[in-house]
N, C-alpha and C positions, 0 to 999 in steps of 0.2 A: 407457378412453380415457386417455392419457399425457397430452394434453395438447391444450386447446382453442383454438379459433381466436381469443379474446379473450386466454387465456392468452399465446397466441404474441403478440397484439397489444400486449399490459401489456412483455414481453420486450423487443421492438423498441423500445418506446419507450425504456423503461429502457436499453437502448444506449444510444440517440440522446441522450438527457437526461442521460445520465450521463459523457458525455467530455467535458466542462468541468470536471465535478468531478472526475475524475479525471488530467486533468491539472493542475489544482491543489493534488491531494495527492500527486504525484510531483514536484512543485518543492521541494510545503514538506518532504518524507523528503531530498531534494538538499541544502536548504538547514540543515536539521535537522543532516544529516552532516558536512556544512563548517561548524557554526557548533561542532560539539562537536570536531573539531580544533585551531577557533580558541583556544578557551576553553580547550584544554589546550598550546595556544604560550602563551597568555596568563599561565596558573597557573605554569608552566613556565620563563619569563622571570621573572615575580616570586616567585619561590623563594628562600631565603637558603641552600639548601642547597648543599654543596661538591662534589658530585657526580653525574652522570648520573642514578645510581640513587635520587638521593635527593630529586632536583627531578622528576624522574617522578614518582616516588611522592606528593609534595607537590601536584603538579597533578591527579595521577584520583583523589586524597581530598579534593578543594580541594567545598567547596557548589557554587558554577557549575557544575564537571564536571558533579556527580551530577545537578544540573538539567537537564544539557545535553544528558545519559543518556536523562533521562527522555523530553525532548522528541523527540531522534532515537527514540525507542522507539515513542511514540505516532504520531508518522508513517510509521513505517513498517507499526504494524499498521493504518492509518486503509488506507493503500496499497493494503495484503495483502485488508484487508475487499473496498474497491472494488472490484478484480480478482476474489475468490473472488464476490461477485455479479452480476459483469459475465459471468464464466463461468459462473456456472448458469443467467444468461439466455441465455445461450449453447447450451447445452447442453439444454434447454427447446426451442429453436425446432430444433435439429436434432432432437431426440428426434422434435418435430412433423410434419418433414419427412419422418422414414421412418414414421411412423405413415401418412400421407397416404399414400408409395408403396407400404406394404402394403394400405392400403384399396383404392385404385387398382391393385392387383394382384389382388384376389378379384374387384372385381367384374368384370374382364375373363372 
């Protein structure tokens, strides 16, 4: 047996229960992105360096970028998690589903 009717039960729910947190960690990966742009206009503005390349550079080695690195990082695998278990509940209840219409297919 692939997978039991409690199984599939535990599944759905985990849907059901899991798209508030999931769209709460597709705001904060949104807002993670935009705040590490910010943070490198910011570093980027207050540069004393004289040219493009060198006020770049002074902003993605500035502390806040590489913080700012980190945190778009973590939300986006927090994301990638939600999604890769939302799709194996996913993936669960269909497995369940054609198990069901092969049972349903022999005992005919």
């Amino acid at each position: 047996m692939i997978a039991s009717d409690e199984d599939v039960e535990r599944a759905l729910s985990f849907l059901r229960d899991s798209a508030g947190e999931l769209g709460e960690a597709r705001a904060r990966a949104i807002k993670a992105g935009h705040w590490l742009k910010h943070v490198e206009a910011l570093e980027y503005k207050a540069s004393d360096a004289r040219n493009e390349a060198g006020r770049k550079a002074d902003a993605r080695t500035s502390e806040r970028y590489i913080e700012a690195i980190y945190e778009d990082a973590d939300a986006a695998g927090e994301l990638a998690k939600l999604y890769a278990l939302r799709e194996a509940a996913a993936a669960k209840i269909e497995a369940w589903r054609s198990q069901s219409a092969n049972y349903r297919a022999m005992k005919l």
